[in-house]
C-alpha positions in Angstrom: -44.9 0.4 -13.3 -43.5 -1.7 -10.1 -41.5 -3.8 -12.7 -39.9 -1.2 -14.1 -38.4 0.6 -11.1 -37.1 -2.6 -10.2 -35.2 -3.2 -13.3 -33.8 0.6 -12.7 -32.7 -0.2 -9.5 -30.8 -3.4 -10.6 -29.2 -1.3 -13.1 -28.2 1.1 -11.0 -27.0 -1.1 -8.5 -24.8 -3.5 -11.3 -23.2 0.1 -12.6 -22.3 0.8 -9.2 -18.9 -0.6 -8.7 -19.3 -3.0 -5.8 -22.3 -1.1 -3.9 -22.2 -4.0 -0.9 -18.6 -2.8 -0.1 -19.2 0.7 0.2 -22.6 0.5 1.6 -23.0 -2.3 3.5 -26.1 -1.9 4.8 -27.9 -2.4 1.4 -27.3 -5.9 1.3 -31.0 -7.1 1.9 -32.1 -4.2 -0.8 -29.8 -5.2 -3.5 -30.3 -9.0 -3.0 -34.0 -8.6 -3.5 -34.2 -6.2 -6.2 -31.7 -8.8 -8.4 -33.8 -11.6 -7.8 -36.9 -9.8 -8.6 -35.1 -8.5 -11.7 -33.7 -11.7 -12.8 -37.6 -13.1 -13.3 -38.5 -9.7 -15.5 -35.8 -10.3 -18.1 -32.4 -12.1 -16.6 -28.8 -10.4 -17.3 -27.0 -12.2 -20.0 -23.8 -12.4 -18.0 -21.9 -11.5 -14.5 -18.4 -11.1 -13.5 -17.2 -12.5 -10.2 -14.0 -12.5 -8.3 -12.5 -15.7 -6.6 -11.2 -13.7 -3.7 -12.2 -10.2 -2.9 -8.4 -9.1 -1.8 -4.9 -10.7 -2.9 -1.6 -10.1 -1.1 1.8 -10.4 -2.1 4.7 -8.3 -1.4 7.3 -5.8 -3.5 8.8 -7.3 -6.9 6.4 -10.6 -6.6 3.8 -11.4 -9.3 -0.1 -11.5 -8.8 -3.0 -12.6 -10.2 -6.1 -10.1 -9.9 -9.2 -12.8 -10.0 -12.4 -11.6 -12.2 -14.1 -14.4 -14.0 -17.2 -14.1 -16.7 -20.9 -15.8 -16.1 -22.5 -16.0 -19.0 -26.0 -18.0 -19.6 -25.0 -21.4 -21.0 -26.5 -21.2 -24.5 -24.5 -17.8 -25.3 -21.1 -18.2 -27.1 -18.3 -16.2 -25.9 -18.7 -12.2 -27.5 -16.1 -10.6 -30.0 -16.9 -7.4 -28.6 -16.9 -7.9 -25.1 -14.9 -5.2 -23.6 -12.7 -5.9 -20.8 -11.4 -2.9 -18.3 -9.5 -3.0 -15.4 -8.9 0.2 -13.8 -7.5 1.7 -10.4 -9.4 3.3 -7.8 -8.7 6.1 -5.7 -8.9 6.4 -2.3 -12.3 8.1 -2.7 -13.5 6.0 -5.2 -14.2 9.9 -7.1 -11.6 9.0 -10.0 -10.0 6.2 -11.8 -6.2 5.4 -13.3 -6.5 3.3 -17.0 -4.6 -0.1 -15.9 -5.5 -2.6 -18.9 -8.0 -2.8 -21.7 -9.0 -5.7 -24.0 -11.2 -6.1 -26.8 -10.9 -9.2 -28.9 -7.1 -9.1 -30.5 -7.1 -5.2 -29.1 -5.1 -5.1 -26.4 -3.4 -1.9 -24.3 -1.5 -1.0 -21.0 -1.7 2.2 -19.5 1.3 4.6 -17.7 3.5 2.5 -15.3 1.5 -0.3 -16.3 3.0 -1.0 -19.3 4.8 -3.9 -20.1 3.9 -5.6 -16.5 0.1 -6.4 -16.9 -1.9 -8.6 -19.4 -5.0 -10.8 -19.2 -5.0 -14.2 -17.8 -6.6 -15.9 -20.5 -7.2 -19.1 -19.5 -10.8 -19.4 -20.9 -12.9 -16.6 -22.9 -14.8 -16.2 -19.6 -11.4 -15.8 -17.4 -10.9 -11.6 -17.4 -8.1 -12.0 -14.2 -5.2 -9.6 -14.5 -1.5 -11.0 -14.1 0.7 -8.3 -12.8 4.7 -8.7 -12.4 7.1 -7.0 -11.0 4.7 -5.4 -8.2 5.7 -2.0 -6.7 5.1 0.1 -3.4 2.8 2.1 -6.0 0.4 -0.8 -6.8 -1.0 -1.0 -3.7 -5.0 -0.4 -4.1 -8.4 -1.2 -5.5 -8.6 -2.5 -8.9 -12.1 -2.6 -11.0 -13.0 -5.3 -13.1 -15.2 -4.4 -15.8 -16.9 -6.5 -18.4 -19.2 -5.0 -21.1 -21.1 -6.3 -23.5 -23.0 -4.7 -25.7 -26.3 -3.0 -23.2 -25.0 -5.1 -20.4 -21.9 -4.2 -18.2 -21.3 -5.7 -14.6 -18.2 -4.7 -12.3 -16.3 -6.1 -9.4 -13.9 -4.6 -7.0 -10.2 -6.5 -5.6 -8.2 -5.1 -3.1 -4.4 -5.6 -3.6 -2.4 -5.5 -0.7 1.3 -5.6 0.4 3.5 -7.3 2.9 5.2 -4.5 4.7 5.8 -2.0 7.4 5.0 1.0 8.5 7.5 3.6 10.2 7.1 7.1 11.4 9.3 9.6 10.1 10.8 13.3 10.3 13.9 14.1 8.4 17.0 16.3 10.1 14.9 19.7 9.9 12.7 18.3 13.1 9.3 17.4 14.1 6.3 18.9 11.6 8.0 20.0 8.8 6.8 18.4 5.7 3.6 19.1 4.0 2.1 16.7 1.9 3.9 17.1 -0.8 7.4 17.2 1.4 6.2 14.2 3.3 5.6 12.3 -0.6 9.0 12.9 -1.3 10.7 12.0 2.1 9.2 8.7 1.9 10.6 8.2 -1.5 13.9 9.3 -0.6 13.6 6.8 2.4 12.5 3.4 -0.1 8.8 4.1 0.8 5.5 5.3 0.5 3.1 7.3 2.3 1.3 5.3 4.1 -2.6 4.3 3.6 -5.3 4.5 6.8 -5.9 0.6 6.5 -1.8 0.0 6.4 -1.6 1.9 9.7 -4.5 0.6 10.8 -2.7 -2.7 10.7 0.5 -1.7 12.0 -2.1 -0.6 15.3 -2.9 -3.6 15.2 0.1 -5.6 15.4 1.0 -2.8 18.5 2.4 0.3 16.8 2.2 3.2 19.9 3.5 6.7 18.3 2.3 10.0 19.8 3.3 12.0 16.9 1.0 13.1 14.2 1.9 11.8 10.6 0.4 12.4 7.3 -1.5 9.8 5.3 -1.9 8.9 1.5 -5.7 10.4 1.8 -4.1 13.6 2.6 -5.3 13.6 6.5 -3.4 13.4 9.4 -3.5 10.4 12.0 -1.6 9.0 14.9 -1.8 5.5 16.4 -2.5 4.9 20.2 -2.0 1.6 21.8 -1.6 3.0 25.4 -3.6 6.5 26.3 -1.7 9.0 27.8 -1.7 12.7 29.0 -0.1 13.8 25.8 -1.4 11.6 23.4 -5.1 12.8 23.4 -5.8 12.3 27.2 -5.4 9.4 29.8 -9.0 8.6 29.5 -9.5 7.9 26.1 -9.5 4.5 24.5 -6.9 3.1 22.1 -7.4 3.6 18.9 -6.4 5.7 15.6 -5.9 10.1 16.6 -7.5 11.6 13.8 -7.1 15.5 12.6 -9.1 15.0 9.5 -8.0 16.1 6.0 -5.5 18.9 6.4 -4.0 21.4 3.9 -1.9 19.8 2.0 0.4 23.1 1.3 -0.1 24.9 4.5 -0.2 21.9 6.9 3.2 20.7 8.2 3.1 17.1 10.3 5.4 14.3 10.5 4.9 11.3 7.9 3.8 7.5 7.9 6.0 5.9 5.3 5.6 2.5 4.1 8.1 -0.1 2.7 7.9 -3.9 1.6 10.4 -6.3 0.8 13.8 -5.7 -1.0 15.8 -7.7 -3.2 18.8 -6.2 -1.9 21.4 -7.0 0.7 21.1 -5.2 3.6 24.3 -5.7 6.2 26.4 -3.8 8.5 29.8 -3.1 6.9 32.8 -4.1 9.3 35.1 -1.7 10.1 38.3 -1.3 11.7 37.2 2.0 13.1 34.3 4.8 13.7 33.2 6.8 10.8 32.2 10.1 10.0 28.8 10.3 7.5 31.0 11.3 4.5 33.3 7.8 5.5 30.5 6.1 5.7 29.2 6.7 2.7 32.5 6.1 0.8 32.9 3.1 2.6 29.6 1.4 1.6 30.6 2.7 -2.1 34.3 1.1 -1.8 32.4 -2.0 -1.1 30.2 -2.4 -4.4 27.1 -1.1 -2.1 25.3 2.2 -1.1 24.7 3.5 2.2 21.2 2.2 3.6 18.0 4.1 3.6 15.5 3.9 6.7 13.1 1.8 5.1 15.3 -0.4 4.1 16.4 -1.1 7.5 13.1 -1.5 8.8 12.2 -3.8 5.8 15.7 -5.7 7.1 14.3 -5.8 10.5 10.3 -6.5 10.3 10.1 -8.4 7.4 13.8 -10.7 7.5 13.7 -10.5 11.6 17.2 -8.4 10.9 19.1 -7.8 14.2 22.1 -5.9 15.2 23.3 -3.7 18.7 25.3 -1.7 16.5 24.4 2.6 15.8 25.3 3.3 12.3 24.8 5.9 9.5 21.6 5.8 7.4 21.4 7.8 4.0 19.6 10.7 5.6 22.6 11.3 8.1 20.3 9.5 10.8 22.2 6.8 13.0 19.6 3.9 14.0 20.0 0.3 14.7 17.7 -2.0 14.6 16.7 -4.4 17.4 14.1 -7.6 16.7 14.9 -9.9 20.0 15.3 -7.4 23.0 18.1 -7.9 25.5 20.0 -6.1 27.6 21.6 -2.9 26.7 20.1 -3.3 23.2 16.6 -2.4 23.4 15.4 -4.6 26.7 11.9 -3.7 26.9 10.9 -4.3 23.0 11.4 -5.2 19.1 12.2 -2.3 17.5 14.2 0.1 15.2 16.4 2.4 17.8 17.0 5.9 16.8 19.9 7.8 18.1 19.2 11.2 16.4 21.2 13.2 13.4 24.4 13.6 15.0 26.9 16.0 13.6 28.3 14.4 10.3 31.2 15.7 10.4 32.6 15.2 14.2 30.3 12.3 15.2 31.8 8.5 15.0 29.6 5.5 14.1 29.0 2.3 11.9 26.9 2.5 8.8 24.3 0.0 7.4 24.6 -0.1 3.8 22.9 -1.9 0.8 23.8 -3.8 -2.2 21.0 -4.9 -4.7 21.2 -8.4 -6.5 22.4 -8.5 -9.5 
């Protein structure tokens, strides 16, 4: 009777898609009951990845790892089927990426035409993927089956990026979730993840307004407490509302971009510009006027500087700062914002942008 509860146990825990990331704690559990398993009957194969997370950044190409142990003796299986799939923040549902099964092969929704197996043996089931977007950002499941016998593994892709707070010209806590999707897109960006903001805490981000997040909760970074920012008292760390309504609930939004292709510049004029000048100007020149995220792509990621105010796309005038000096941001790197001014009395500059051809 023992034997057989193990076995269930290993079974359960192989289904499982990468039990020791979610549960930690069950390391010493799952180790044993493999072992013990293993001497029963032995698994005919296991699929393992080289690296549990891969990073690259927008438009680059990248190789998910997920490579095939088989006992020696076996030859390769016709019918092995191959899946790799993309999780969901709760790990509760899963988006079709790629499937493979002998000469059958298939891409799935924006997948298409950007993914496909890397092939270099019959035991190599890693996933080349071109052309990477702001959307692919995520946990991808490997899985192998084989008949009765399946095993899984779990790769994190991640991005090179930013993160930036945002509110468009209607004011502080407008948007509800599904305004605050749409404001990043407008803006080059996504709604941010916890673990991207997370990171941007790390790296120093202080910002004492509250900001939707991809999981549909609402978070706020804090580097250095204060009275308004959930109490002097407190430690640093990550403000957390929970998971809010995401029609009723109106906060602020944590967008985030990566790199661009593009050229992003400030377009020398002979004068001041209204926003409607502005944006004929940038179209005179062969460009568009620039969006926020591309200016703080511009300024994180390619160290972009420049003392100068100018027009963004959402009739915001910023400029972005990454050496601090006098009369330009002394005190720290940083994306200044001067408002929405009036668009059609106020004067400025504009940033605008020009993709590669």
């Amino acid at each position: 009777m023992i034997p057989v509860l193990i076995c269930a146990l290993v079974s359960l825990s192989v289904a499982e898609t990468n039990l020791d990331i979610l549960y930690p704690e069950l390391d010493i559990l799952v180790a044993i009951t493999i072992n013990l398993c293993f001497a029963e009957n032995g698994p005919k194969f296991n699929v393992m990845p080289e690296q549990a997370k891969v990073v690259t950044r927008r438009g680059g190409n990248v190789t998910l790892p997920c490579l095939i142990q088989r006992e020696q003796q076996l030859p390769p299986s016709r019918k092995m089927r191959i899946k790799w799939t993309k999780l969901t923040s709760d790990y509760l549902k899963e988006v079709d990426v790629f499937v493979a099964m002998g000469y059958h092969k298939r891409s799935y929704g924006t997948f298409q035409g950007r993914v496909q197996l890397q092939g270099t043996s019959p035991m190599d089931a890693s996933l080349v993927m071109t052309d990477v977007t702001l959307d692919d950002y995520g946990r991808y499941k490997c899985e192998v089956i084989d008949g009765l016998e399946d095993d899984t593994v779990v790769v994190s892709l991640e991005l090179e990026g930013v993160v930036f707070p945002y509110f468009p010209r209607l004011g502080r806590y407008n948007l509800n979730f599904y305004d605050a999707e749409r404001a990043c897109q407008d803006q080059d960006a996504v709604v941010a993840s916890f673990d991207q903001l997370y990171e941007a805490w790390r790296g120093g981000m202080d910002w004492c307004n509250a900001g939707w997040l991809s999981d549909g909760s609402v978070q706020y970074p804090i580097t250095t407490p204060r009275e308004p920012c959930g109490g002097r008292n407190t430690v640093p760390g990550i403000r957390n509302y929970g998971l809010r309504d995401k029609d009723k609930s109106h906060y602020d939004v944590f967008c985030f971009t990566s790199f661009h292709k593009g050229k992003f510049y400030y377009l020398i004029q002979s004068s001041k510009l209204t926003y409607d000048e502005a944006v004929r100007a940038c179209q005179k020149d062969g460009a568009q006027i620039a969006k926020v995220g591309q200016m703080f792509a511009a300024w994180k990621l390619n160290k972009y500087d420049r003392c100068d105010a100018g027009w963004l796309a959402d009739a915001s005038v910023r400029y972005p700062i990454y050496h601090p000096r006098r009369r330009c941001s002394p005190t720290e790197a940083a994306v200044r914002f001067n408002g929405f001014p009036d668009k059609k009395h106020k004067l400025y500059g504009v940033y605008c942008y020009k993709e590669n051809n």
